[in-house]
PDB file of N, H, CA, C and O in Angstrom:
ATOM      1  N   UNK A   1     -19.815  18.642  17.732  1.00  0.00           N
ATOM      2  CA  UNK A   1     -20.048  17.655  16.698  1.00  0.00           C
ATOM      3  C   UNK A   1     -18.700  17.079  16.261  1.00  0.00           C
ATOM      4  O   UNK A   1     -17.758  17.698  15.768  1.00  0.00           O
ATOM      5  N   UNK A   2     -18.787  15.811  16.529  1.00  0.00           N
ATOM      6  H   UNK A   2     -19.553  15.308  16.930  1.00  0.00           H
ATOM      7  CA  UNK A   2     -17.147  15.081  15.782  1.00  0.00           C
ATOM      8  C   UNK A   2     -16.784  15.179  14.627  1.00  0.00           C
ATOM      9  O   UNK A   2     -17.327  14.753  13.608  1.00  0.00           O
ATOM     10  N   UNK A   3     -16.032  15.635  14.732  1.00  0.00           N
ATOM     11  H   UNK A   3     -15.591  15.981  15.561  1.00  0.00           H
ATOM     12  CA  UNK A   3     -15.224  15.624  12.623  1.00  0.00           C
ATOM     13  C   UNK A   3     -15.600  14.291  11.902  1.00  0.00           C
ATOM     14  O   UNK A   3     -15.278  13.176  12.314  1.00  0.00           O
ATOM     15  N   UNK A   4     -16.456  14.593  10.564  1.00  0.00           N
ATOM     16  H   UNK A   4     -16.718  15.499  10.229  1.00  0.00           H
ATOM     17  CA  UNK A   4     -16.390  13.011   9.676  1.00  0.00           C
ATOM     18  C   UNK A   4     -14.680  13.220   8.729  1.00  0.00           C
ATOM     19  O   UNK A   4     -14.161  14.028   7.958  1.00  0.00           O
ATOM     20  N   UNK A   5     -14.412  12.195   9.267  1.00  0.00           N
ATOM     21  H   UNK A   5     -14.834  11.540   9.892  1.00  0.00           H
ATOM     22  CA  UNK A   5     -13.233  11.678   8.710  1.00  0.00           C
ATOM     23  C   UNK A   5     -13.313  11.187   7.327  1.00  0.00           C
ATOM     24  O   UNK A   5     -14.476  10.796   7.225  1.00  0.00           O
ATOM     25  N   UNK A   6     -12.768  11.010   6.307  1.00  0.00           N
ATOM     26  H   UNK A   6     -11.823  11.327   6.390  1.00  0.00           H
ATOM     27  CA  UNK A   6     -12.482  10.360   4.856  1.00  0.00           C
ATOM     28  C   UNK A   6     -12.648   9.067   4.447  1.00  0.00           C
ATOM     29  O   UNK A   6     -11.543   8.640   4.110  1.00  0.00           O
ATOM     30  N   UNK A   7     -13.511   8.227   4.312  1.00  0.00           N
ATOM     31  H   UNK A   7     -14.408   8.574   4.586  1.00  0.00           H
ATOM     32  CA  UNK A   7     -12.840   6.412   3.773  1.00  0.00           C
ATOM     33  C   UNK A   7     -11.694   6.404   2.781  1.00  0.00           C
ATOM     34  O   UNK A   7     -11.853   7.043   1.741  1.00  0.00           O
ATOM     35  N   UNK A   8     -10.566   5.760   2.980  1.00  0.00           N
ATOM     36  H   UNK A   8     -10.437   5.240   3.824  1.00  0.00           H
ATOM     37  CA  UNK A   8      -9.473   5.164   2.300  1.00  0.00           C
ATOM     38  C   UNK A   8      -9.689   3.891   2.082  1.00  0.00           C
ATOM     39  O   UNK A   8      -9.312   3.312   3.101  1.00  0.00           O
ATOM     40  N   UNK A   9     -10.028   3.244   1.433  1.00  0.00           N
ATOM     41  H   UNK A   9     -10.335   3.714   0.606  1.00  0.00           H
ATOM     42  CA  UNK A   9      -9.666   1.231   1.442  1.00  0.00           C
ATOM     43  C   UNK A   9      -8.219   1.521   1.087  1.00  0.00           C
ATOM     44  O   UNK A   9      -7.737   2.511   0.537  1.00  0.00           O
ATOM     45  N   UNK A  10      -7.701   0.519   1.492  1.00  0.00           N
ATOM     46  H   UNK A  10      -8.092  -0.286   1.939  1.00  0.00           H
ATOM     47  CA  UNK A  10      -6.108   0.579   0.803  1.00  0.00           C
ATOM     48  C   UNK A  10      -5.758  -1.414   0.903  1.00  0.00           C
ATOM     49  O   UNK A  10      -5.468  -2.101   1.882  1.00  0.00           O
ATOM     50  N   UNK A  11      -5.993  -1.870  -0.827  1.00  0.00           N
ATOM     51  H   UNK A  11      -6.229  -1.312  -1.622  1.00  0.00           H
ATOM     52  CA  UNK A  11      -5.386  -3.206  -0.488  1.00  0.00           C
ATOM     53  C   UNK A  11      -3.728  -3.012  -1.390  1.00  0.00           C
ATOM     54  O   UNK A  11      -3.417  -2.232  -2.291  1.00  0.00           O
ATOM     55  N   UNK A  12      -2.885  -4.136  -0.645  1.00  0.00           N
ATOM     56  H   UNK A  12      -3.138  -4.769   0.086  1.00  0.00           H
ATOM     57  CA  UNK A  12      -1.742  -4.039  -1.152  1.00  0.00           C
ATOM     58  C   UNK A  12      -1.144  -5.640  -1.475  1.00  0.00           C
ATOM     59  O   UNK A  12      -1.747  -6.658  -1.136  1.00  0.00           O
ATOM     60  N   UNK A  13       0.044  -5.620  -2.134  1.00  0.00           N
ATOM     61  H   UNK A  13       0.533  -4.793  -2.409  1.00  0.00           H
ATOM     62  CA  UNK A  13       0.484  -7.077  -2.212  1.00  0.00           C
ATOM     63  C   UNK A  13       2.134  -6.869  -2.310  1.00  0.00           C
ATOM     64  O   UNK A  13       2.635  -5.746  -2.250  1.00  0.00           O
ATOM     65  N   UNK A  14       2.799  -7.900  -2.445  1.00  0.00           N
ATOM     66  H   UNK A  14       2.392  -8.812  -2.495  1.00  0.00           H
ATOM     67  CA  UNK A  14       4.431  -7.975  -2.067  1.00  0.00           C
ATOM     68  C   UNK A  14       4.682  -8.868  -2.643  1.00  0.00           C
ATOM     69  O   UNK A  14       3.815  -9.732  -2.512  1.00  0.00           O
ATOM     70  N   UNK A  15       5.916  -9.296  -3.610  1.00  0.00           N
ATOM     71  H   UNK A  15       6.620  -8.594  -3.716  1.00  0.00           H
ATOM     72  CA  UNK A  15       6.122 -10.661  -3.617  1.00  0.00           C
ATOM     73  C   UNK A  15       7.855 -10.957  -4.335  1.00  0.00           C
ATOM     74  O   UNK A  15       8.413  -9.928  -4.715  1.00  0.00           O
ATOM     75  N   UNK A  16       8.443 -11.942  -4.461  1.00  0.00           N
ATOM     76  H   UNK A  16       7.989 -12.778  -4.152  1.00  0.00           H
ATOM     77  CA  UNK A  16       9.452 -11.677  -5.089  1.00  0.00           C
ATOM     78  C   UNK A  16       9.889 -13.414  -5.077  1.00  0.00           C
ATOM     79  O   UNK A  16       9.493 -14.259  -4.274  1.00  0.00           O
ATOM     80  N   UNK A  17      11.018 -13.642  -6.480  1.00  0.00           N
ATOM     81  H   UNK A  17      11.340 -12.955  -7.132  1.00  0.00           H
ATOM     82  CA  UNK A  17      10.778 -15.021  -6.594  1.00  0.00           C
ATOM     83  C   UNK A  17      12.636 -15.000  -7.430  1.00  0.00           C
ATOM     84  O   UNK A  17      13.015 -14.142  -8.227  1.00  0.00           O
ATOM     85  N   UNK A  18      13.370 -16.043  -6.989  1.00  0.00           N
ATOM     86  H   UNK A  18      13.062 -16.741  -6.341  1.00  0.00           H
ATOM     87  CA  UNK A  18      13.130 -16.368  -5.520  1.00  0.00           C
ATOM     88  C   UNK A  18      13.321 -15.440  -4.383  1.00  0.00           C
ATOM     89  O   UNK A  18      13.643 -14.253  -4.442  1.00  0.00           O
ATOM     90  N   UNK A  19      13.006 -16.362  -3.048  1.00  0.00           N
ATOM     91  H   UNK A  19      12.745 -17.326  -2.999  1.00  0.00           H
ATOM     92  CA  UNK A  19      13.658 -15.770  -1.802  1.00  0.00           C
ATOM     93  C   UNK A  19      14.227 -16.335  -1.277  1.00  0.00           C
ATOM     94  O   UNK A  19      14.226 -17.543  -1.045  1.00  0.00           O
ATOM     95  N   UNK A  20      15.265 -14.960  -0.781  1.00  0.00           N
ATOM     96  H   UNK A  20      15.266 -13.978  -0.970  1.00  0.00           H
ATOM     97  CA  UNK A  20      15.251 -14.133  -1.257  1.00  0.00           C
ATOM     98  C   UNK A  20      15.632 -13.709  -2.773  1.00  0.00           C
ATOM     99  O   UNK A  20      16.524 -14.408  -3.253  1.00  0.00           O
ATOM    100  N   UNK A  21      15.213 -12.875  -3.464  1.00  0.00           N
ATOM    101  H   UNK A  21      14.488 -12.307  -3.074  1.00  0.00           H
ATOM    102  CA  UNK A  21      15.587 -12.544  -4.874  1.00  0.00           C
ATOM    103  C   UNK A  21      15.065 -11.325  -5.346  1.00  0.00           C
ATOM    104  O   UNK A  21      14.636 -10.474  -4.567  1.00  0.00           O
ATOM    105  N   UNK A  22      15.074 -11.141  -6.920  1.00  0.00           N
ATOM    106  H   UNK A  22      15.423 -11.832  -7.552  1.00  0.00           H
ATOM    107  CA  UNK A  22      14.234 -10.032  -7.450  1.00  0.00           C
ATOM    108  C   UNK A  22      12.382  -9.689  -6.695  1.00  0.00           C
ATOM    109  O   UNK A  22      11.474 -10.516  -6.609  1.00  0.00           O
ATOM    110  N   UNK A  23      12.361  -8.464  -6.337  1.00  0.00           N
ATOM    111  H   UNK A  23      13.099  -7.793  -6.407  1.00  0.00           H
ATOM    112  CA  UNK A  23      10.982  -8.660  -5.968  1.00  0.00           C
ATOM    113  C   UNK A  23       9.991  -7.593  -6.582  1.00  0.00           C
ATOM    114  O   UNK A  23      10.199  -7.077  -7.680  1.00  0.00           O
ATOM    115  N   UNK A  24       9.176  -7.375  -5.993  1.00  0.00           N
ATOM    116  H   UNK A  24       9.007  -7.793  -5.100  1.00  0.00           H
ATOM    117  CA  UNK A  24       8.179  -6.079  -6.660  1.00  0.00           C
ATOM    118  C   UNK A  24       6.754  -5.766  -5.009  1.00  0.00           C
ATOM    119  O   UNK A  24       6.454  -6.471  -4.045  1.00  0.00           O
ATOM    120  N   UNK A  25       6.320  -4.496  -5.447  1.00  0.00           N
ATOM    121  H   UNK A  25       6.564  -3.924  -6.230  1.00  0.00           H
ATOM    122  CA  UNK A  25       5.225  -4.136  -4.784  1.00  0.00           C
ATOM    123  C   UNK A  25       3.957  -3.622  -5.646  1.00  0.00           C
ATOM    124  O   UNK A  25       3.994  -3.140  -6.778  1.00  0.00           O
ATOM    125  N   UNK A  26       3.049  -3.801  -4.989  1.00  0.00           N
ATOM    126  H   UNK A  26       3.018  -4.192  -4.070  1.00  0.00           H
ATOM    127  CA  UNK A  26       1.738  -2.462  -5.044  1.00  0.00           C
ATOM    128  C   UNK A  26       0.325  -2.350  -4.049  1.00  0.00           C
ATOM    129  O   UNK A  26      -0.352  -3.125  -3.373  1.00  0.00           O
ATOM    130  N   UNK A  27       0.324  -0.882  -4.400  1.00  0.00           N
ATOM    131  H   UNK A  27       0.874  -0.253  -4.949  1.00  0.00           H
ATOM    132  CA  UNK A  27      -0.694  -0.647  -3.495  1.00  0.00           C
ATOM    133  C   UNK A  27      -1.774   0.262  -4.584  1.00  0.00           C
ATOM    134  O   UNK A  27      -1.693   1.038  -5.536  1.00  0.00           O
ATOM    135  N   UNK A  28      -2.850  -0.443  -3.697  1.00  0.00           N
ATOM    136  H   UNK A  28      -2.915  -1.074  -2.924  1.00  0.00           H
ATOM    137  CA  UNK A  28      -4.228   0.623  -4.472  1.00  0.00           C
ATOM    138  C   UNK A  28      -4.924   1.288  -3.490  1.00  0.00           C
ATOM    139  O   UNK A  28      -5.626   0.613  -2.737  1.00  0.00           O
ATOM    140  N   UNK A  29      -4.893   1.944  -3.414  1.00  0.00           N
ATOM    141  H   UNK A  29      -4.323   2.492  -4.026  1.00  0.00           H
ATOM    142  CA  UNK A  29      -5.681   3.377  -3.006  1.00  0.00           C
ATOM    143  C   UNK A  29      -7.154   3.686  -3.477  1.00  0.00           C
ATOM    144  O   UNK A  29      -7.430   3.985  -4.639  1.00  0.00           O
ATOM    145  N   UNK A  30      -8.019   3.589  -2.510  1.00  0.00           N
ATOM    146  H   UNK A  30      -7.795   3.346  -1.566  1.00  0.00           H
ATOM    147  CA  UNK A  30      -9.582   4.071  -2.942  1.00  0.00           C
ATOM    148  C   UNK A  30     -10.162   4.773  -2.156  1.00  0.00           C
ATOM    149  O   UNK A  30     -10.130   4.627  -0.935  1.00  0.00           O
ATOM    150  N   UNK A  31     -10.826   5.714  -2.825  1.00  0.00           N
ATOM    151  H   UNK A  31     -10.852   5.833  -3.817  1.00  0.00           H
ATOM    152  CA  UNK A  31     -11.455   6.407  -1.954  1.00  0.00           C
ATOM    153  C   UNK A  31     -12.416   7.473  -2.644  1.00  0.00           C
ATOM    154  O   UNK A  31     -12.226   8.624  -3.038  1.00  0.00           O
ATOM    155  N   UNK A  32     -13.695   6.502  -2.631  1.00  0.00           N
ATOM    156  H   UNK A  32     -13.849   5.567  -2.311  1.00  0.00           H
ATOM    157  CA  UNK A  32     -15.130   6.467  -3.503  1.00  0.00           C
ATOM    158  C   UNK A  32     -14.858   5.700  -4.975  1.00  0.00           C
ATOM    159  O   UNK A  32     -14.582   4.537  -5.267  1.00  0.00           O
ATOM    160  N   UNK A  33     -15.097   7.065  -5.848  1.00  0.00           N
ATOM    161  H   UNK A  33     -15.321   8.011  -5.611  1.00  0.00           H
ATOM    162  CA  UNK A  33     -14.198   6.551  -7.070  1.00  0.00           C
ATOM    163  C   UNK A  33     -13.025   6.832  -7.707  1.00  0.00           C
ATOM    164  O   UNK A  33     -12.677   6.707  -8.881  1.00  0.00           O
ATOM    165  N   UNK A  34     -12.368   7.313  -6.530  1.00  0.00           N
ATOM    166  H   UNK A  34     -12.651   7.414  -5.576  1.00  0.00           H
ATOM    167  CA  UNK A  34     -11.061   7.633  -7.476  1.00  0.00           C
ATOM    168  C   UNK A  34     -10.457   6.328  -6.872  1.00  0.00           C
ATOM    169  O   UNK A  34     -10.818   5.611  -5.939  1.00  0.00           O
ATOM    170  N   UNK A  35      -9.258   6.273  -7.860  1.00  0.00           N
ATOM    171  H   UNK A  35      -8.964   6.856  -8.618  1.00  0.00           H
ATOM    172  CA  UNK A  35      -8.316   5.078  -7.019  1.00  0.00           C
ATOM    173  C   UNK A  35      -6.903   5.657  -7.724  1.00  0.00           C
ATOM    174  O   UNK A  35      -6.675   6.232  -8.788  1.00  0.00           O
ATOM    175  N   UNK A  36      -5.993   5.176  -6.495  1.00  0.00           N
ATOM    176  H   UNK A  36      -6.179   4.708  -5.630  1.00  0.00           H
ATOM    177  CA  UNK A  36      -4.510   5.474  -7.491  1.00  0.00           C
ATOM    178  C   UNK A  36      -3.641   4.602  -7.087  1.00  0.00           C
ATOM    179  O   UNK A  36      -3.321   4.270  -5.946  1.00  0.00           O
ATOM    180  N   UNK A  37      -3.304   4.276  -8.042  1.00  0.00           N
ATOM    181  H   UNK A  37      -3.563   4.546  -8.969  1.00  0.00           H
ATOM    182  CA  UNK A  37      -2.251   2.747  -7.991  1.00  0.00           C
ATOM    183  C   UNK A  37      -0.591   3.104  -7.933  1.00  0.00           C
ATOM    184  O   UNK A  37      -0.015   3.773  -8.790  1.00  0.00           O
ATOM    185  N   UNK A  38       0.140   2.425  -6.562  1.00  0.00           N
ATOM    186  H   UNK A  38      -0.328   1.881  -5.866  1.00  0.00           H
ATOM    187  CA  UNK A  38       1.290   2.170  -6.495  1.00  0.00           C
ATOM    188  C   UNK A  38       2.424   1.367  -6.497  1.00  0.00           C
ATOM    189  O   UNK A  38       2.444   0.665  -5.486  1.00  0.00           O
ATOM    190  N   UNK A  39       3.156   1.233  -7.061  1.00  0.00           N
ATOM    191  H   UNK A  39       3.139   1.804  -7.882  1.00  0.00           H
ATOM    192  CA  UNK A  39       4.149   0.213  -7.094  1.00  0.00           C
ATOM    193  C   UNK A  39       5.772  -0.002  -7.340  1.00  0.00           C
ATOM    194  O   UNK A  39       6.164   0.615  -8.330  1.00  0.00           O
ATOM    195  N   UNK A  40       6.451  -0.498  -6.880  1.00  0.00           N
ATOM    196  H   UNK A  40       6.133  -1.000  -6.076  1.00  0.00           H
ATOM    197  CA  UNK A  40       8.017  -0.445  -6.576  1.00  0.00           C
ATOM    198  C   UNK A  40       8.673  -1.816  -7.064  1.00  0.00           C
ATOM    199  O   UNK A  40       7.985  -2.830  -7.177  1.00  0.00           O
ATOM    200  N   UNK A  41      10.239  -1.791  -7.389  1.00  0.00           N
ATOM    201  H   UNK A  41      10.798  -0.967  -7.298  1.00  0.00           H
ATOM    202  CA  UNK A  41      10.523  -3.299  -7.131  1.00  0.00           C
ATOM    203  C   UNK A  41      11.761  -3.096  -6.871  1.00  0.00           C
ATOM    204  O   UNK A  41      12.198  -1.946  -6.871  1.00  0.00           O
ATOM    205  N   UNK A  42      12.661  -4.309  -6.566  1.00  0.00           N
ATOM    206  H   UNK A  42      12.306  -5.244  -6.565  1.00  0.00           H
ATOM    207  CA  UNK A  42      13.758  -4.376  -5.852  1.00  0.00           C
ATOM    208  C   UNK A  42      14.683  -5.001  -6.527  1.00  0.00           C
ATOM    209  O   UNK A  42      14.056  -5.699  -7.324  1.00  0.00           O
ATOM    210  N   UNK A  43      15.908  -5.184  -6.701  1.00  0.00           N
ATOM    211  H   UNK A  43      16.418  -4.617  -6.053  1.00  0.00           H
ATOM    212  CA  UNK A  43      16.493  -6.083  -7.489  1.00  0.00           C
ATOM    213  C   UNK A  43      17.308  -7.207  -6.239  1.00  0.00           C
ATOM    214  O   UNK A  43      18.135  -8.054  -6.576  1.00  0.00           O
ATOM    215  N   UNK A  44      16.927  -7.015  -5.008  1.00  0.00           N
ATOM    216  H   UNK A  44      16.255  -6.327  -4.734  1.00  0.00           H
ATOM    217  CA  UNK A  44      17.497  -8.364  -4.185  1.00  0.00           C
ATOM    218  C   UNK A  44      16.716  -7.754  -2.413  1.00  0.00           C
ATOM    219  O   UNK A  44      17.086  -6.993  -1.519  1.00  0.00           O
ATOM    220  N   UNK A  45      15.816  -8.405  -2.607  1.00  0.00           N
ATOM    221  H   UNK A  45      15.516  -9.023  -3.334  1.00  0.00           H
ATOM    222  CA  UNK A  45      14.722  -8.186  -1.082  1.00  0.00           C
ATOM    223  C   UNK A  45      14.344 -10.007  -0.835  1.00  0.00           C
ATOM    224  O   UNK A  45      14.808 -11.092  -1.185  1.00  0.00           O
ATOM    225  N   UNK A  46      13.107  -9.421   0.062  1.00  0.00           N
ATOM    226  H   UNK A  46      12.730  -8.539   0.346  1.00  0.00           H
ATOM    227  CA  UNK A  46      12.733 -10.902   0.561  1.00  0.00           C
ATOM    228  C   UNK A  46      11.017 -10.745   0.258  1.00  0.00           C
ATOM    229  O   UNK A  46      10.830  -9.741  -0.430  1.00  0.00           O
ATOM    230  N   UNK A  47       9.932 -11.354   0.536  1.00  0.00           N
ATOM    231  H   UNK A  47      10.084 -12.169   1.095  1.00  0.00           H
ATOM    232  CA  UNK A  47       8.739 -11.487   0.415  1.00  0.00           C
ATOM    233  C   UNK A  47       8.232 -10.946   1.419  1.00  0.00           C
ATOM    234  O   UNK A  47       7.127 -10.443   1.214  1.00  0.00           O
ATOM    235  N   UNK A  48       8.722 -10.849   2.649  1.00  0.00           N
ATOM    236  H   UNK A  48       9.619 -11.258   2.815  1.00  0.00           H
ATOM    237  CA  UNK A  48       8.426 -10.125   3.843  1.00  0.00           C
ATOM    238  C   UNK A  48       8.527  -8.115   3.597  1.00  0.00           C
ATOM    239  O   UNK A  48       7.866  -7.136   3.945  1.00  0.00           O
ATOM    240  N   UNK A  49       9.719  -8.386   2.835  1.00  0.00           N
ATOM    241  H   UNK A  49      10.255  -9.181   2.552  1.00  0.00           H
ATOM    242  CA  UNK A  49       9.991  -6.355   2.920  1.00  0.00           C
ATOM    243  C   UNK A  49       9.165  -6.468   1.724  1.00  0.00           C
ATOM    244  O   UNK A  49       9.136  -5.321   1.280  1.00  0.00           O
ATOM    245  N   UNK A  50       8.540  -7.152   1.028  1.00  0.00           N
ATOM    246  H   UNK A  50       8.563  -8.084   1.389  1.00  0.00           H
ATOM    247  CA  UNK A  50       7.848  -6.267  -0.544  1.00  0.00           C
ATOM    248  C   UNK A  50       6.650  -6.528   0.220  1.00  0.00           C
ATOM    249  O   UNK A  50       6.149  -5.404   0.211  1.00  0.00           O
ATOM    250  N   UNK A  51       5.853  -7.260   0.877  1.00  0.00           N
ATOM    251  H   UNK A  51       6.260  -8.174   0.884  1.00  0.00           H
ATOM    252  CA  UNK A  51       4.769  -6.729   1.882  1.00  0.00           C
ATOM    253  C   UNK A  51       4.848  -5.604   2.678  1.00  0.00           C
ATOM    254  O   UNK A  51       3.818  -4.932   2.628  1.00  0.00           O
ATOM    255  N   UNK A  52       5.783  -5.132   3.451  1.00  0.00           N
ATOM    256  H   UNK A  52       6.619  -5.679   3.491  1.00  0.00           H
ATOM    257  CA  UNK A  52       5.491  -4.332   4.284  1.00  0.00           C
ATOM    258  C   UNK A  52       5.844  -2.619   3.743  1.00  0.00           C
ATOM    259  O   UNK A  52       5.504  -1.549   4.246  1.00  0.00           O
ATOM    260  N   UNK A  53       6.474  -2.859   2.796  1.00  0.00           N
ATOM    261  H   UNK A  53       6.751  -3.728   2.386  1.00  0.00           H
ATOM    262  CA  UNK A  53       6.777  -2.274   1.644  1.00  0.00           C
ATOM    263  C   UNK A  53       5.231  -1.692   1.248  1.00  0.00           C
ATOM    264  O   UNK A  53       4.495  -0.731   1.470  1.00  0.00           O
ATOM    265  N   UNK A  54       5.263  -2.630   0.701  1.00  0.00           N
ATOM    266  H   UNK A  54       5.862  -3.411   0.521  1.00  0.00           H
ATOM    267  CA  UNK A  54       3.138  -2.132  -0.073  1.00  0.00           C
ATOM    268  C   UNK A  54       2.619  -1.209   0.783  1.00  0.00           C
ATOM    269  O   UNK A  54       2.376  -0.028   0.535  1.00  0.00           O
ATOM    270  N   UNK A  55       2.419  -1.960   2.077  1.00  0.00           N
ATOM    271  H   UNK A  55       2.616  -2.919   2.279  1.00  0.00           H
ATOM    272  CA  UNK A  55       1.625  -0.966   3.235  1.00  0.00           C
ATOM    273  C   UNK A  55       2.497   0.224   3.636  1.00  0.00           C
ATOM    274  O   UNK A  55       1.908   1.286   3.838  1.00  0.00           O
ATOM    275  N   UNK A  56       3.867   0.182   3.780  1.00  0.00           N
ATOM    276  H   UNK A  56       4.345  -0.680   3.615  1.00  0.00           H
ATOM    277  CA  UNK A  56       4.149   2.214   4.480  1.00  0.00           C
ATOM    278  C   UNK A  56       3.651   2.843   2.863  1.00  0.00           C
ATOM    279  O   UNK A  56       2.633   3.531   2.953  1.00  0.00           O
ATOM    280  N   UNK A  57       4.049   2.749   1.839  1.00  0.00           N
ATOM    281  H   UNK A  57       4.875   2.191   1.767  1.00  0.00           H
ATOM    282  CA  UNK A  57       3.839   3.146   0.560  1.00  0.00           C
ATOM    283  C   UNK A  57       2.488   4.004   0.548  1.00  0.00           C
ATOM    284  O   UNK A  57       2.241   5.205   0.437  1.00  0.00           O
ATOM    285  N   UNK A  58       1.879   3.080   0.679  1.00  0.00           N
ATOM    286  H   UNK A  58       2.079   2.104   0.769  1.00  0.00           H
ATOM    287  CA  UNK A  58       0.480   3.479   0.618  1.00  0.00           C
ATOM    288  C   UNK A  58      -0.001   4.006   2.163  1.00  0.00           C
ATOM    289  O   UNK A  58      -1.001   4.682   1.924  1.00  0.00           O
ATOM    290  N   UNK A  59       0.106   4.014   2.843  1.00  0.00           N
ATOM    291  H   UNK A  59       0.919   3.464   3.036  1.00  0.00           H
ATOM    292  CA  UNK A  59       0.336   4.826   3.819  1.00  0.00           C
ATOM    293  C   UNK A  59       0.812   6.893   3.986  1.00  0.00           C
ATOM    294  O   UNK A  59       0.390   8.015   4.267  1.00  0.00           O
ATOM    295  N   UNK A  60       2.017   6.045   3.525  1.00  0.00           N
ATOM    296  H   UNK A  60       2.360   5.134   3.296  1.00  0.00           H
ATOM    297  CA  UNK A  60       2.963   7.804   2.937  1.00  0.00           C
ATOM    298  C   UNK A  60       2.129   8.589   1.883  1.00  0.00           C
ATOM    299  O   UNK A  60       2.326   9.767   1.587  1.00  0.00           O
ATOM    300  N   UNK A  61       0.780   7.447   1.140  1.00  0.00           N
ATOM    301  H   UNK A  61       0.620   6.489   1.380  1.00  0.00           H
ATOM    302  CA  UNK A  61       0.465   8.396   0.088  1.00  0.00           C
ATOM    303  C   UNK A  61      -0.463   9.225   0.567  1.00  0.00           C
ATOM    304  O   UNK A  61      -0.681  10.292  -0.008  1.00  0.00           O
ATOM    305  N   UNK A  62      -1.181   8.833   1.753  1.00  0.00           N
ATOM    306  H   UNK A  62      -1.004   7.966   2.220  1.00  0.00           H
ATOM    307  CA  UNK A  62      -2.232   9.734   2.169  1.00  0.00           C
ATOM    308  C   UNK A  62      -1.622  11.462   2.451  1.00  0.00           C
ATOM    309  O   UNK A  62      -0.542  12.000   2.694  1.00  0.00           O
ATOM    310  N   UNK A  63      -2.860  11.820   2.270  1.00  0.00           N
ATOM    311  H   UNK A  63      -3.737  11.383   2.073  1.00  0.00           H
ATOM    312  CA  UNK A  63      -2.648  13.499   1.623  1.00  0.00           C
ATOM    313  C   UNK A  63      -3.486  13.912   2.986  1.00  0.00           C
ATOM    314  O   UNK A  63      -3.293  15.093   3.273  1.00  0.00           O
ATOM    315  N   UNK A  64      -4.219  13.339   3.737  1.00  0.00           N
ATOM    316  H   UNK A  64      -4.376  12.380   3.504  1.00  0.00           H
ATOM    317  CA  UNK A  64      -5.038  13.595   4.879  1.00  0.00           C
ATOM    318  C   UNK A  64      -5.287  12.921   6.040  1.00  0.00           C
ATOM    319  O   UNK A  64      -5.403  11.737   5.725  1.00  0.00           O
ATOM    320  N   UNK A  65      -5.409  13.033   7.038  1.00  0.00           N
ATOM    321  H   UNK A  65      -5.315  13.995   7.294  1.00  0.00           H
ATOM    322  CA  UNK A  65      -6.123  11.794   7.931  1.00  0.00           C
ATOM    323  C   UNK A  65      -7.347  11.153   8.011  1.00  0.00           C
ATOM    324  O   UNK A  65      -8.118  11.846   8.676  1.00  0.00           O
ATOM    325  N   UNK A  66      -7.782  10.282   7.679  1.00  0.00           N
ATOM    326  H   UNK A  66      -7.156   9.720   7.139  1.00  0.00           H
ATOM    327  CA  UNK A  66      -8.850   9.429   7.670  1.00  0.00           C
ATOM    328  C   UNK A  66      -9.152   8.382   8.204  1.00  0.00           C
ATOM    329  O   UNK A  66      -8.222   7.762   8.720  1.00  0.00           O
ATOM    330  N   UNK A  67     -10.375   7.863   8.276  1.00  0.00           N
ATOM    331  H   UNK A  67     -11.130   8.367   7.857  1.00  0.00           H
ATOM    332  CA  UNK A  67     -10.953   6.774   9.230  1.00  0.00           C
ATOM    333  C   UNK A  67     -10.703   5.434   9.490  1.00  0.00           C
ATOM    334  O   UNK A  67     -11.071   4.822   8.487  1.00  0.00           O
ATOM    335  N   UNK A  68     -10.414   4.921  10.040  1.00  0.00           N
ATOM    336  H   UNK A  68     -10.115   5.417  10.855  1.00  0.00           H
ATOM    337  CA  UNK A  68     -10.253   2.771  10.063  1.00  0.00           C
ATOM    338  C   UNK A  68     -11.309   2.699   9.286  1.00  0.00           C
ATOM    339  O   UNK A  68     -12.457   3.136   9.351  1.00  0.00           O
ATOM    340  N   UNK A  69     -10.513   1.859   8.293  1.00  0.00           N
ATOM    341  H   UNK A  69      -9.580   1.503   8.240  1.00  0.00           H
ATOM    342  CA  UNK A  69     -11.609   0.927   7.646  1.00  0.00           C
ATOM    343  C   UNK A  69     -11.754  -0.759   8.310  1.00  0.00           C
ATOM    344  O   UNK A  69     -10.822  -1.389   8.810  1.00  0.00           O
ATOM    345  N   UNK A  70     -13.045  -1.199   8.162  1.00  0.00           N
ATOM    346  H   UNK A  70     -13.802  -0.687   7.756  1.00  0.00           H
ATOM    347  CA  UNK A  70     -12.917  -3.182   8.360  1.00  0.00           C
ATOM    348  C   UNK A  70     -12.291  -3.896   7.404  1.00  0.00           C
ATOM    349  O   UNK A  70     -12.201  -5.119   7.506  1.00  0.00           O
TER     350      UNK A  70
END
């Protein structure tokens, strides 16, 4: 029998103004009803690293391995 794996949704966002300039992140984390919210900022990035930023973040937060979500 295959292992059931965990649902994670994980949406995130990046942004920073100008660019390059001051920026910021976050990520939310769900999974059923819990959710836990993350977020960072930078004092000289680009709009590209506070995106990709969001996603390892929230990534690194997982505590387990779990399933692709759509």
């Amino acid at each position: 029998m295959p292992e059931v794996l965990p649902h994670v949704s994980i949406y995130t966002d990046g942004a920073c103004n100008p660019n390059p300039g001051q920026g910021g992140w976050a990520a939310l984390l769900r999974f059923g009803r819990v959710e836990k919210v993350l977020s960072g900022r930078e004092a000289q990035t680009t709009n590209n690293r506070m995106e990709l930023t969001a996603a390892l973040e929230a990534l690194r937060a997982l505590k387990q391995e779990s399933r692709k979500g759509t």
